[in-house]
PDB file as gemmi writes it, atoms N, CA and C in Angstrom:
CRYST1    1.000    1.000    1.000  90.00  90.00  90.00 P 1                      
ATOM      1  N   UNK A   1     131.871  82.432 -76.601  1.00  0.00           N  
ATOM      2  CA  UNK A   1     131.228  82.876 -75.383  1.00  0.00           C  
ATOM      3  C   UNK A   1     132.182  82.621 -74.213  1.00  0.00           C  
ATOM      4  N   UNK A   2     132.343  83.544 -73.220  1.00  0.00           N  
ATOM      5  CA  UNK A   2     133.652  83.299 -72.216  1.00  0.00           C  
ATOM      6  C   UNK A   2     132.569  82.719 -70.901  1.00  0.00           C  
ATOM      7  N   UNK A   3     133.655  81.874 -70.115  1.00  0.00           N  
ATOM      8  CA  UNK A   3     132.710  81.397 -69.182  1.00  0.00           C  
ATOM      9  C   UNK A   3     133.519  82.239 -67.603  1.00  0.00           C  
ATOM     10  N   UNK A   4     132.105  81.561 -66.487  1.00  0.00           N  
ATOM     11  CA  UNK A   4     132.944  82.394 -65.408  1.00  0.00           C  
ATOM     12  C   UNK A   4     132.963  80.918 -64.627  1.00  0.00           C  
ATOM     13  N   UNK A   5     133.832  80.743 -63.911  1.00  0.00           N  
ATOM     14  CA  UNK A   5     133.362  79.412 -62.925  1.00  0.00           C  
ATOM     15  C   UNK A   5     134.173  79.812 -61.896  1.00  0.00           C  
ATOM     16  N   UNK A   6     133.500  80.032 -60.660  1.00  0.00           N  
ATOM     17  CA  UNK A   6     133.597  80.116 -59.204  1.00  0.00           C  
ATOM     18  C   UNK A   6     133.647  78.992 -58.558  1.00  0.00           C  
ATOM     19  N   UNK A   7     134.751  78.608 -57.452  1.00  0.00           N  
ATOM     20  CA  UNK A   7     134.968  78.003 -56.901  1.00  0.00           C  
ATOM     21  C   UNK A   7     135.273  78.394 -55.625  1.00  0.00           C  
ATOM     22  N   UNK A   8     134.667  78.075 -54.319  1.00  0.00           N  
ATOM     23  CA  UNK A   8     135.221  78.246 -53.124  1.00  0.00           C  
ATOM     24  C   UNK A   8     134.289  77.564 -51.399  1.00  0.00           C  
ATOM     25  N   UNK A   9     135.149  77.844 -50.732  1.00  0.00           N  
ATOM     26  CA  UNK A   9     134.829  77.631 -49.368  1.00  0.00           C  
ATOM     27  C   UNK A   9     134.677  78.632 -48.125  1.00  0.00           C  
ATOM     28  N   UNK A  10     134.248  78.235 -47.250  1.00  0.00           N  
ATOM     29  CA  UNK A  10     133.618  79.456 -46.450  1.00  0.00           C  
ATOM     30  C   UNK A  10     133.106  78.794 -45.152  1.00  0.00           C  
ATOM     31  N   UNK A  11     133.443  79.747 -43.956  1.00  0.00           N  
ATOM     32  CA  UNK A  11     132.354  79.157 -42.925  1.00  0.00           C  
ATOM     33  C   UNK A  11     131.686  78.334 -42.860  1.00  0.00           C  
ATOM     34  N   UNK A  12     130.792  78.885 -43.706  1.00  0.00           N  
ATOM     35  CA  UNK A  12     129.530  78.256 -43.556  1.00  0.00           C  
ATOM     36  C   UNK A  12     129.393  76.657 -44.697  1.00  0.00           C  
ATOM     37  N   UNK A  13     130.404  76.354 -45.336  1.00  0.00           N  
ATOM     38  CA  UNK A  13     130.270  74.979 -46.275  1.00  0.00           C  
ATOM     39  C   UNK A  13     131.559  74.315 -45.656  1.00  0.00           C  
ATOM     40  N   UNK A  14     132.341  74.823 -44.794  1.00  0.00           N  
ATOM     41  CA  UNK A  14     133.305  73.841 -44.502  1.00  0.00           C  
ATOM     42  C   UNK A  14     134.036  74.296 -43.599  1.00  0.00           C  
ATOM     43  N   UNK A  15     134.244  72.399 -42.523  1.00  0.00           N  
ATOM     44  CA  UNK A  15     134.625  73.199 -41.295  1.00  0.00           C  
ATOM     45  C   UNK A  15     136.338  73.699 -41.367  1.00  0.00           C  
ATOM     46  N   UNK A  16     136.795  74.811 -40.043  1.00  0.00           N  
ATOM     47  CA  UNK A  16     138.218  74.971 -40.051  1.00  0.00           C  
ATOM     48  C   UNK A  16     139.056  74.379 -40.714  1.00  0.00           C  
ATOM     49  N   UNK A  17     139.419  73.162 -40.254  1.00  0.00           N  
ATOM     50  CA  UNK A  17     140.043  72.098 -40.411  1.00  0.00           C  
ATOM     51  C   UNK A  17     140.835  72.614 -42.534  1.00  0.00           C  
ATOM     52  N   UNK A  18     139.413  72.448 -42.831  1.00  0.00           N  
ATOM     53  CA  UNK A  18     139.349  72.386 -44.146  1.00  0.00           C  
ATOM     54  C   UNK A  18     140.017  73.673 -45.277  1.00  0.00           C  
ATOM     55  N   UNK A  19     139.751  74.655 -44.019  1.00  0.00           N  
ATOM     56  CA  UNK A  19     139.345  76.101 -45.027  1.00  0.00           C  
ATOM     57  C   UNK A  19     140.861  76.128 -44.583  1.00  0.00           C  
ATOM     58  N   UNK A  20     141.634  75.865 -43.441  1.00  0.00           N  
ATOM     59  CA  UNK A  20     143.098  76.241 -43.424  1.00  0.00           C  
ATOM     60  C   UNK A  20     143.857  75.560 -44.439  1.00  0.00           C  
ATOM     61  N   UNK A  21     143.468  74.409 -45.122  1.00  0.00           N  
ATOM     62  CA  UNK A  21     144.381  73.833 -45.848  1.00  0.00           C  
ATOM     63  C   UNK A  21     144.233  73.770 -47.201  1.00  0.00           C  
ATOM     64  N   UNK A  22     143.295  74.930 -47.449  1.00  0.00           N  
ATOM     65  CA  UNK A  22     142.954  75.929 -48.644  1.00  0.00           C  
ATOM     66  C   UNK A  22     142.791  77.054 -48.673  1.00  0.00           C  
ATOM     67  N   UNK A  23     143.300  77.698 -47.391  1.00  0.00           N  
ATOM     68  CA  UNK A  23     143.955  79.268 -46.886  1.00  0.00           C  
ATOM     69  C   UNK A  23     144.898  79.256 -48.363  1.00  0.00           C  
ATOM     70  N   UNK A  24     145.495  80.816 -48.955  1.00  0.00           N  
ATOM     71  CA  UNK A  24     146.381  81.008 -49.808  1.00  0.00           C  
ATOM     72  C   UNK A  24     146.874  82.328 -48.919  1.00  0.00           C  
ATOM     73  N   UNK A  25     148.142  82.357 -48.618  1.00  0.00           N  
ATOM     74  CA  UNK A  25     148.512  83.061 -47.675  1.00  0.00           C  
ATOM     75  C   UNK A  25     149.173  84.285 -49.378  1.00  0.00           C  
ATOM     76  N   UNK A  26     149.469  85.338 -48.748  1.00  0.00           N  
ATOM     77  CA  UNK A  26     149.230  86.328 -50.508  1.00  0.00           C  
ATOM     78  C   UNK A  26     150.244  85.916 -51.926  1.00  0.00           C  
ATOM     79  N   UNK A  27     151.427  85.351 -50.926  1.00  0.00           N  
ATOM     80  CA  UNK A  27     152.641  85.348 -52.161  1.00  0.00           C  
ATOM     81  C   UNK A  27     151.855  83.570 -52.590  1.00  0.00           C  
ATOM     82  N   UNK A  28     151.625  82.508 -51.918  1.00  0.00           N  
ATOM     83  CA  UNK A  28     150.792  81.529 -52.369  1.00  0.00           C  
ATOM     84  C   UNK A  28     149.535  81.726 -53.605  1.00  0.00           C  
ATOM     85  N   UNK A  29     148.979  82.949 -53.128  1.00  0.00           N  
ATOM     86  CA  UNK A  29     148.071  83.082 -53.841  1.00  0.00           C  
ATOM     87  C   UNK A  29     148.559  83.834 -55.480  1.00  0.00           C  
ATOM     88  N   UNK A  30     149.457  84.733 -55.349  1.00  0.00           N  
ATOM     89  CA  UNK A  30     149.818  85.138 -56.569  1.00  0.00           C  
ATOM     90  C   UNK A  30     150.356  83.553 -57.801  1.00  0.00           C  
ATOM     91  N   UNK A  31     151.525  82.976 -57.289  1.00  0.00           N  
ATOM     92  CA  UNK A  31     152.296  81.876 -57.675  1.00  0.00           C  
ATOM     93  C   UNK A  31     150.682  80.834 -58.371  1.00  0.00           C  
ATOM     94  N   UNK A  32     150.026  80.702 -57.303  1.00  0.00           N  
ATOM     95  CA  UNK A  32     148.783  79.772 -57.780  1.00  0.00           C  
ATOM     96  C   UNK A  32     147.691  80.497 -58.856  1.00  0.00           C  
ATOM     97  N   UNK A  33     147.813  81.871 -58.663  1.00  0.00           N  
ATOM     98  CA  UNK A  33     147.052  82.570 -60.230  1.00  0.00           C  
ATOM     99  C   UNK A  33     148.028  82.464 -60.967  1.00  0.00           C  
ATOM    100  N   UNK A  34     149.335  82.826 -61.057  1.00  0.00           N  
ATOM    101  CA  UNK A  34     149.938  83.046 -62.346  1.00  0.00           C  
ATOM    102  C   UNK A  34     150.486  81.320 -62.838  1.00  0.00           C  
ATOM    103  N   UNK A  35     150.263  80.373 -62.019  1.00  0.00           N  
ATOM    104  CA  UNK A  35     150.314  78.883 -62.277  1.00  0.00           C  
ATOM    105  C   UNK A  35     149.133  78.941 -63.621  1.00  0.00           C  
ATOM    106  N   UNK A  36     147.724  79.177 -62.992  1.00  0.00           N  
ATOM    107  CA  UNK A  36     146.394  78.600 -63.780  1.00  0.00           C  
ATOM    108  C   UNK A  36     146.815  79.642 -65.415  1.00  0.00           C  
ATOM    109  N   UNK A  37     147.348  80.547 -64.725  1.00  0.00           N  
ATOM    110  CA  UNK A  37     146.937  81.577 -66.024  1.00  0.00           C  
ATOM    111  C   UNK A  37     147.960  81.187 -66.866  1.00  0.00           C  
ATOM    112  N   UNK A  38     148.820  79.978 -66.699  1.00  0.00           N  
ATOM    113  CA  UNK A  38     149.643  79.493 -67.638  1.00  0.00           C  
ATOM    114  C   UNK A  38     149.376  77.897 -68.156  1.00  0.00           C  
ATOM    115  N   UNK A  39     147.555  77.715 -67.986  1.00  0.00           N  
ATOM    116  CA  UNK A  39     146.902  76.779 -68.902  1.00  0.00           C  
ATOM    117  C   UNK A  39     146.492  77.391 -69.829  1.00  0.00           C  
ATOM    118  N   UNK A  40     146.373  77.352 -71.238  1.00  0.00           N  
ATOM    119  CA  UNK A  40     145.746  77.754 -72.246  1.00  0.00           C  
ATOM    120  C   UNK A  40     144.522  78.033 -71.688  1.00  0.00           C  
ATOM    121  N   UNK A  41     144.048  76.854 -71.261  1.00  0.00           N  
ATOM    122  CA  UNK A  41     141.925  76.947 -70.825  1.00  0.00           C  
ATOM    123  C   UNK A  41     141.509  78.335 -70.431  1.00  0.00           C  
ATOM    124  N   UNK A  42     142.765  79.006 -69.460  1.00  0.00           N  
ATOM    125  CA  UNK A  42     142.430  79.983 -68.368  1.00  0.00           C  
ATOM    126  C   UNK A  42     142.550  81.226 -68.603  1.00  0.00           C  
ATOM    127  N   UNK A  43     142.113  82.045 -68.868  1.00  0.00           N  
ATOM    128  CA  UNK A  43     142.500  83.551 -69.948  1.00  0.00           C  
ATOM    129  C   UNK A  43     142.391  85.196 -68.428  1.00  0.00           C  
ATOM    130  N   UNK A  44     142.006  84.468 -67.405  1.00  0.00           N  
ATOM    131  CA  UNK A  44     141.884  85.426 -66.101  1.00  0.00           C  
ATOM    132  C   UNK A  44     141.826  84.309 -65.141  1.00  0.00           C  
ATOM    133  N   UNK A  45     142.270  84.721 -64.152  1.00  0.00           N  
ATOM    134  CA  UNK A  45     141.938  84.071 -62.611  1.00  0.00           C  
ATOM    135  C   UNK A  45     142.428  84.713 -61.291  1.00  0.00           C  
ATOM    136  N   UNK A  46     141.244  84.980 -60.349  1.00  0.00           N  
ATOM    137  CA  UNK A  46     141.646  85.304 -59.523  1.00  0.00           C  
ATOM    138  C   UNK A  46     141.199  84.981 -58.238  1.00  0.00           C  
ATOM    139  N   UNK A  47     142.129  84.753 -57.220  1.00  0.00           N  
ATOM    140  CA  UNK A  47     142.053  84.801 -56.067  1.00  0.00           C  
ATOM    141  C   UNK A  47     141.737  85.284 -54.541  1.00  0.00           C  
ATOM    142  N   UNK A  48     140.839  85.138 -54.111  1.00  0.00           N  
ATOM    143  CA  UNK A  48     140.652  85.670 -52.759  1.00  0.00           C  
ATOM    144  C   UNK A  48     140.819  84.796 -51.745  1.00  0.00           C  
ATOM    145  N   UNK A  49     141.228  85.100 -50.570  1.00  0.00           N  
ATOM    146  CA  UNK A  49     141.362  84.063 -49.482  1.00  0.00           C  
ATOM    147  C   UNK A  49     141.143  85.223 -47.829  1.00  0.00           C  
ATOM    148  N   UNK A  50     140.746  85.026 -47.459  1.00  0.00           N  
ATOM    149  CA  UNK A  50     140.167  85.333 -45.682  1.00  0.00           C  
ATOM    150  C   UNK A  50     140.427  84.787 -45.033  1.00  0.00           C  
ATOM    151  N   UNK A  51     140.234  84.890 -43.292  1.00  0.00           N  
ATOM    152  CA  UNK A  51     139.818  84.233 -42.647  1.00  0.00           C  
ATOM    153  C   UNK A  51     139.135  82.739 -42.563  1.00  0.00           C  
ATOM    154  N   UNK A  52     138.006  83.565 -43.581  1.00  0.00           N  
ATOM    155  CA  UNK A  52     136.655  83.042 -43.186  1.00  0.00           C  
ATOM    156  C   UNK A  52     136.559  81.856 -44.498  1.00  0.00           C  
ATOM    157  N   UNK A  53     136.982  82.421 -45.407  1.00  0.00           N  
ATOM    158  CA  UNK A  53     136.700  81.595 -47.175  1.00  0.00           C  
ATOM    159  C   UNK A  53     138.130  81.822 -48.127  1.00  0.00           C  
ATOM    160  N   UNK A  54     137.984  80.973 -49.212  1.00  0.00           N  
ATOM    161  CA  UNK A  54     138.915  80.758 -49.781  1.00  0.00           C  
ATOM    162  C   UNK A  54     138.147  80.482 -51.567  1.00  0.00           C  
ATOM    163  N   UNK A  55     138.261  81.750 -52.444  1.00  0.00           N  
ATOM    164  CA  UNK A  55     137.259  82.051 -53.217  1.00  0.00           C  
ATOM    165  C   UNK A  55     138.544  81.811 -54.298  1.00  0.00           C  
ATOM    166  N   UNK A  56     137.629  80.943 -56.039  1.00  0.00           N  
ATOM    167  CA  UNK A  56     138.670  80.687 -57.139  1.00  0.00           C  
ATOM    168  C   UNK A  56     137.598  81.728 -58.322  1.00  0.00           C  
ATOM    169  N   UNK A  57     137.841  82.676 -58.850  1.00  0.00           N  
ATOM    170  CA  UNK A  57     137.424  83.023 -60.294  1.00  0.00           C  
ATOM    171  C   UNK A  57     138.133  82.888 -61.262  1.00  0.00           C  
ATOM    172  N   UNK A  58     137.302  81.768 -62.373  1.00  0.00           N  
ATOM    173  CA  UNK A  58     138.329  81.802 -63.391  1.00  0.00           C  
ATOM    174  C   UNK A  58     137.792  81.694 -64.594  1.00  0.00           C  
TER     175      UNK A  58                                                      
END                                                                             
């Protein structure tokens, strides 16, 4: 059975401060998917990052 597990931050669960220093600016964000997707555990993962939130699917 494959699992999904979401991870992230947003406005509204955490202040500035927080969400900038889990901003993934795009080339960050590629390097940090193709990092996870080189654990066995991890068979997809992907990244979103905004403004506003900073979203993990994996």
């Amino acid at each position: 059975m494959s699992e999904l597990l979401a991870i992230g931050v947003s406005h509204k669960t955490a202040p500035v401060e927080v969400r900038e220093r889990l901003a993934l600016p795009e080339t960050r964000a590629y390097e940090f998917v193709r990092d996870l997707r080189g654990n066995a555990d991890v068979h997809e993962a992907v990244a979103i990052s905004t403004c506003n939130r900073t979203e993990l699917y994996l």
